[in-house]
C-alpha positions as CSV (number, residue, x, y, z in Angstrom):
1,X,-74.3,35.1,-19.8
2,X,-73.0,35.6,-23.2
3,X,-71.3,39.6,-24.2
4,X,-73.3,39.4,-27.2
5,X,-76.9,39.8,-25.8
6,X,-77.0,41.2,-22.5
7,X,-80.1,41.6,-20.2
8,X,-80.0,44.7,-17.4
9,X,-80.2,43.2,-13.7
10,X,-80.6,45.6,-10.7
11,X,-79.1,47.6,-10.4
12,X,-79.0,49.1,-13.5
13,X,-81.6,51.9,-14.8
14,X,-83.5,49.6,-17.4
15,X,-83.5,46.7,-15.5
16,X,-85.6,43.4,-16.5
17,X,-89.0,43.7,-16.0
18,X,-89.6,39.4,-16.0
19,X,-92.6,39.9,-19.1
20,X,-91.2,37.4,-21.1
21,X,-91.6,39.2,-24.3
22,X,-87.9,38.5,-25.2
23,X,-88.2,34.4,-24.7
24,X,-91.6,35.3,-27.5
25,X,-90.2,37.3,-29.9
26,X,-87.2,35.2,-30.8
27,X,-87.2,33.4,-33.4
28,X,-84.6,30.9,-32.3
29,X,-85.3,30.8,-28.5
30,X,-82.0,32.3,-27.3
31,X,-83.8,32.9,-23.7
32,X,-85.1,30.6,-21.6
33,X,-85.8,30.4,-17.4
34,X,-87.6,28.1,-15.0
35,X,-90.3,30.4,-14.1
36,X,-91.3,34.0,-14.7
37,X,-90.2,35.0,-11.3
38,X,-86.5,34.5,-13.1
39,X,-84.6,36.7,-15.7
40,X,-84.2,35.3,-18.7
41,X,-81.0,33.2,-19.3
42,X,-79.2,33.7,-22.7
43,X,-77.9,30.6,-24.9
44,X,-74.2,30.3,-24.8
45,X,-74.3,29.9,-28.4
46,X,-76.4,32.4,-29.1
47,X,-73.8,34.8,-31.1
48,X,-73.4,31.3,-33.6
49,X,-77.3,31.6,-34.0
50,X,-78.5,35.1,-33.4
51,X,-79.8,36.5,-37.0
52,X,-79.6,40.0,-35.6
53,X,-83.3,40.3,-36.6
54,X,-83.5,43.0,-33.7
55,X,-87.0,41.6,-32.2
56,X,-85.7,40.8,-28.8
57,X,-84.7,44.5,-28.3
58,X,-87.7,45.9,-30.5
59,X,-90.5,43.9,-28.0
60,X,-88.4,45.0,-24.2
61,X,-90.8,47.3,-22.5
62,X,-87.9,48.8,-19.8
63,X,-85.2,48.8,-23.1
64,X,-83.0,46.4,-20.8
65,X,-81.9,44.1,-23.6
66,X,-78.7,45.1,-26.2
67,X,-77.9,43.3,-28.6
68,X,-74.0,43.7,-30.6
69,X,-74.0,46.6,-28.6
70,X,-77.4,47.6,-30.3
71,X,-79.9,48.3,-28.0
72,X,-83.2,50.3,-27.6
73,X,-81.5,54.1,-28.3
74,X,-80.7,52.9,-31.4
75,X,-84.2,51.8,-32.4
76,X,-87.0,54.2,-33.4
77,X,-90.4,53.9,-31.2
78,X,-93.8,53.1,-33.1
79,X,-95.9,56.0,-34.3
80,X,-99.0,54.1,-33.3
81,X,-101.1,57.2,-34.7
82,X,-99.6,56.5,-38.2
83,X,-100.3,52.9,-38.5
84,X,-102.4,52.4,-40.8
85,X,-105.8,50.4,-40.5
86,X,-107.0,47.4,-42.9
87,X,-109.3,49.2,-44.2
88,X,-106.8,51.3,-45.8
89,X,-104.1,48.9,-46.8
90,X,-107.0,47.2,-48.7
91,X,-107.5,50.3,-50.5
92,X,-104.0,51.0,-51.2
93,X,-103.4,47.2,-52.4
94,X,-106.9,46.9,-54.8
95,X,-106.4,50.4,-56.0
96,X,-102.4,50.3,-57.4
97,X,-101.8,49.7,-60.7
98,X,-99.5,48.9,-63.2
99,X,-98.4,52.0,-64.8
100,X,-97.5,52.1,-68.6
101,X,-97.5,55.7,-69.4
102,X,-94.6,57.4,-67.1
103,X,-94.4,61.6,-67.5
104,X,-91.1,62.7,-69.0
105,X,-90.5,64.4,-65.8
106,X,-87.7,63.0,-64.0
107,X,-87.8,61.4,-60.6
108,X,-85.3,63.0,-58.2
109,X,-83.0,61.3,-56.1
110,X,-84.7,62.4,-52.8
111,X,-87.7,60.5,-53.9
112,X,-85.7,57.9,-54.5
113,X,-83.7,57.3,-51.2
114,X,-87.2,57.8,-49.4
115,X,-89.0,54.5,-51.1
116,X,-86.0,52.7,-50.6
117,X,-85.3,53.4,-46.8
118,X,-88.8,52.2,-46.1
119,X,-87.8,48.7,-47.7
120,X,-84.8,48.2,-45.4
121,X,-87.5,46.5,-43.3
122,X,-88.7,44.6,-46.1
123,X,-88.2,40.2,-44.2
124,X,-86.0,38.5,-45.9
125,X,-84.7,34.9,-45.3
126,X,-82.4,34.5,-41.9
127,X,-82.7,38.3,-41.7
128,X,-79.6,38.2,-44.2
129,X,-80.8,41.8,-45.6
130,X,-79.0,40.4,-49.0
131,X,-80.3,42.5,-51.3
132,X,-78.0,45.1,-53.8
133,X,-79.7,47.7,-55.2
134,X,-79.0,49.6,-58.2
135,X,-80.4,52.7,-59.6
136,X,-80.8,53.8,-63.1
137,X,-82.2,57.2,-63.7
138,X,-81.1,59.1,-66.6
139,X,-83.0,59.0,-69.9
140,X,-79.9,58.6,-71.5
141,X,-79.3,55.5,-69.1
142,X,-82.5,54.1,-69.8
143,X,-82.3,54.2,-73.1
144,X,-79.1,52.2,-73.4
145,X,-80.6,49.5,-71.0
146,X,-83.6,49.4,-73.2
147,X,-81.3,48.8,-76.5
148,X,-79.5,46.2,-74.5
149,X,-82.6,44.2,-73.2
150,X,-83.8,44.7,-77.2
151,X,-81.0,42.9,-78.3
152,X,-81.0,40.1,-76.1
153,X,-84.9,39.4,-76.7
154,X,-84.7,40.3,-80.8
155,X,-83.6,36.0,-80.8
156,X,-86.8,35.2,-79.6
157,X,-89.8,35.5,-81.7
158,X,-92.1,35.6,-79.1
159,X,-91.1,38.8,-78.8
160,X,-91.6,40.0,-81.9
161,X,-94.1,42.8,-81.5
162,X,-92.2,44.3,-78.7
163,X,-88.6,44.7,-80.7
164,X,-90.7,45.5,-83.9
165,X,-92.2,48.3,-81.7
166,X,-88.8,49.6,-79.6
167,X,-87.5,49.9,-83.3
168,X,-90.4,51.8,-84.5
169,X,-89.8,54.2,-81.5
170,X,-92.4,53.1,-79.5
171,X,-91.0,51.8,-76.0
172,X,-93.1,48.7,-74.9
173,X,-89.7,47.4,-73.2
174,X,-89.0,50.3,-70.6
175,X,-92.5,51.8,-71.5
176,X,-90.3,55.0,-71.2
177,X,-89.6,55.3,-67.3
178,X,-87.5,57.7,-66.2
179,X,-86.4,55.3,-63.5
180,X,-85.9,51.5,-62.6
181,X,-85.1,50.1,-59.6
182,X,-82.7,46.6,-59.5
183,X,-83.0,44.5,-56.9
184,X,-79.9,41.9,-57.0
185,X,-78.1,38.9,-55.0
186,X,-75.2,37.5,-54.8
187,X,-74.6,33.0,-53.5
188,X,-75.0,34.3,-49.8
189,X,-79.0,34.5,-50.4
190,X,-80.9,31.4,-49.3
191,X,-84.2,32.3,-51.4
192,X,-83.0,35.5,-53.7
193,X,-86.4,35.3,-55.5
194,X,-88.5,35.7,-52.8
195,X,-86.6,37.9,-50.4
196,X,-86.3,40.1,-53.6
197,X,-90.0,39.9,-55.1
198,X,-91.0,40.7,-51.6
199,X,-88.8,44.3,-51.7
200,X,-89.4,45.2,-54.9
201,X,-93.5,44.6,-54.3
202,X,-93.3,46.9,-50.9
203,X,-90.9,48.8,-53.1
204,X,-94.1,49.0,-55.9
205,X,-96.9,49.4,-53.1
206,X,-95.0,52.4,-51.3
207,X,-94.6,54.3,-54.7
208,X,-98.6,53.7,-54.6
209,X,-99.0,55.5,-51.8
210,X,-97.0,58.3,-53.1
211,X,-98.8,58.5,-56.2
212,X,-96.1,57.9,-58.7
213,X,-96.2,55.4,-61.5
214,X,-94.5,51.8,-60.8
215,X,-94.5,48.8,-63.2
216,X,-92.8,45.1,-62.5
217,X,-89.8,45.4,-65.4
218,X,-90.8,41.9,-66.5
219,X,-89.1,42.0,-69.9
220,X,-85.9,43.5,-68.7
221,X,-85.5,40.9,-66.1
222,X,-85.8,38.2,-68.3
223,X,-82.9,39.3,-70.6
224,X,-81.2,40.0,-67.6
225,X,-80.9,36.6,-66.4
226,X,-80.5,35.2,-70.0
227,X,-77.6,38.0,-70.8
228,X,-74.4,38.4,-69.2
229,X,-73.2,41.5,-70.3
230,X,-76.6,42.9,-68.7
231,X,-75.6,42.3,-65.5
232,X,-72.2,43.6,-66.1
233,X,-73.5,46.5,-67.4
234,X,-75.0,47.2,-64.0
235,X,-72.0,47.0,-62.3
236,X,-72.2,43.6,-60.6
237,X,-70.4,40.5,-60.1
238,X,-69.8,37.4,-61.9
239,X,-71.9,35.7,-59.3
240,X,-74.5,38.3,-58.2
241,X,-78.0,37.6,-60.3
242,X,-80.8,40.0,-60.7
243,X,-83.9,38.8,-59.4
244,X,-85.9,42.1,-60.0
245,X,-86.7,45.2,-60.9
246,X,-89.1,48.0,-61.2
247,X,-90.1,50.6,-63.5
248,X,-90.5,54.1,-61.4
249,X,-91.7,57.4,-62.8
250,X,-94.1,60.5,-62.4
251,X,-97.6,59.5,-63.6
252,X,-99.0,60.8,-67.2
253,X,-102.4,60.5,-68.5
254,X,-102.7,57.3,-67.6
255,X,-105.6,57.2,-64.4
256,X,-108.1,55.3,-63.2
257,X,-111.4,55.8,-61.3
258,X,-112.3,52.4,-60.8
259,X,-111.3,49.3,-59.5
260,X,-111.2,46.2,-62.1
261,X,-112.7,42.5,-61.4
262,X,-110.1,40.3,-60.0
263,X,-111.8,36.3,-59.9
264,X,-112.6,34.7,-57.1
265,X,-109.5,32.8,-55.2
266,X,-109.2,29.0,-55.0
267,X,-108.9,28.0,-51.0
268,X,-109.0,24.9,-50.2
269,X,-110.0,24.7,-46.2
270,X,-108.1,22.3,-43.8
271,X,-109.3,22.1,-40.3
């Protein structure tokens, strides 16, 4: 048996209880025996193919299983009572909105570290967790983002309105966030887009549920991607690329009582 997953054998306290959860929950079938009267066997190879995804030790019953010397102390055990139920994610998901109008108050770095602990645990592809976040939240950071993004989409004309507006005063860029949250890769990602949309989306739905003000920074991603020196104004590296971002603030006037017609979805049923 490989170092690099081990399974407790009598007699050791937390010794395999044969369930087979392990030989289910990976997603690369590193176990395997002949029947369930055995203890799992573990791939030889399985160090060169683990992703570290953690599910083998997360689904052991008895906590026999470690992983890179990771095991179940170093997990945290499901507060089943907190869950919540369908009923309420479907609340949470038809009631969020994009918000445009952010209160001048700014958000505090406690805050800020909270949402974004929560989206450790956002999947991502092979587990590779390659996400780099950055951080502004200064007005006087956000403003000089906003001037940069301004410049970069004043050569369009499609966005005309919006750089006649930020030069008027009136933010329709940064819509005057105190915050933004950047979600970035670097070539090590296999699909940067989605592993980062999905973040930044439990990213927006968890600010939701915290009543604060979030808004997809489409406009700043854009010039982003199509300007350099945006990127190296954040800090990263010649080949990191950000994929998105969020606008994150306190709430102003801007509520809402109801919840607005979506249409109908196109399924198309194979059995």
């Amino acid at each position: 048996m490989t170092d690099f997953i081990q399974i407790d054998q009598p007699p050791h306290q937390y010794e395999c209880a044969l369930c087979g959860q392990c030989l289910l929950s990976c997603p690369n079938q590193l176990f395997t025996r002949k029947d369930h009267t055995e203890i799992p066997q573990v791939a030889p190879h399985a160090e060169e193919v683990c992703i570290l995804c953690g599910h083998c030790v997360a689904s052991c019953p008895v906590g026999a299983i470690t992983v890179a010397q990771l095991g179940a102390q170093t997990c945290q055990t499901i507060p089943r009572e907190s869950v919540p139920r369908f009923e309420h994610i479907s609340t949470l998901v038809r009631t969020r909105r994009s918000i445009r109008d952010f209160a001048p108050k700014p958000l505090d770095a406690a805050t800020l570290e909270s949402l974004l602990d929560v989206v450790r645990w956002a999947p991502s592809a092979r587990n590779l967790q390659p996400i780099k976040w950055i951080v502004v939240r200064s007005r006087e950071k956000m403003l000089e983002i906003g001037n940069l993004v301004a410049e970069t989409l004043q050569k369009q004309e499609h966005f005309k309105r919006q750089i006649d507006a930020w030069n008027d005063g009136n933010d329709l860029i940064l819509r005057g966030a105190p915050a933004m949250v950047i979600a970035a890769t670097g070539p090590e990602a296999i699909f940067p887009e989605v592993d980062c949309a999905i973040a930044v989306e439990i990213l927006d739905l968890c600010a939701a549920a915290m009543h604060l003000g979030s808004c997809w920074a489409g406009y700043f991603i854009r010039a982003a991607q199509a300007n350099p020196a945006i990127p190296h104004w954040l800090g990263l590296q010649d080949d990191e690329k950000v994929q998105a971002a969020l606008l994150l603030g306190h709430r102003g006037l801007e509520a809402y009582k109801r919840i607005p017609f979506r249409k109908e979805l196109t399924i198309h049923w194979i059995s």
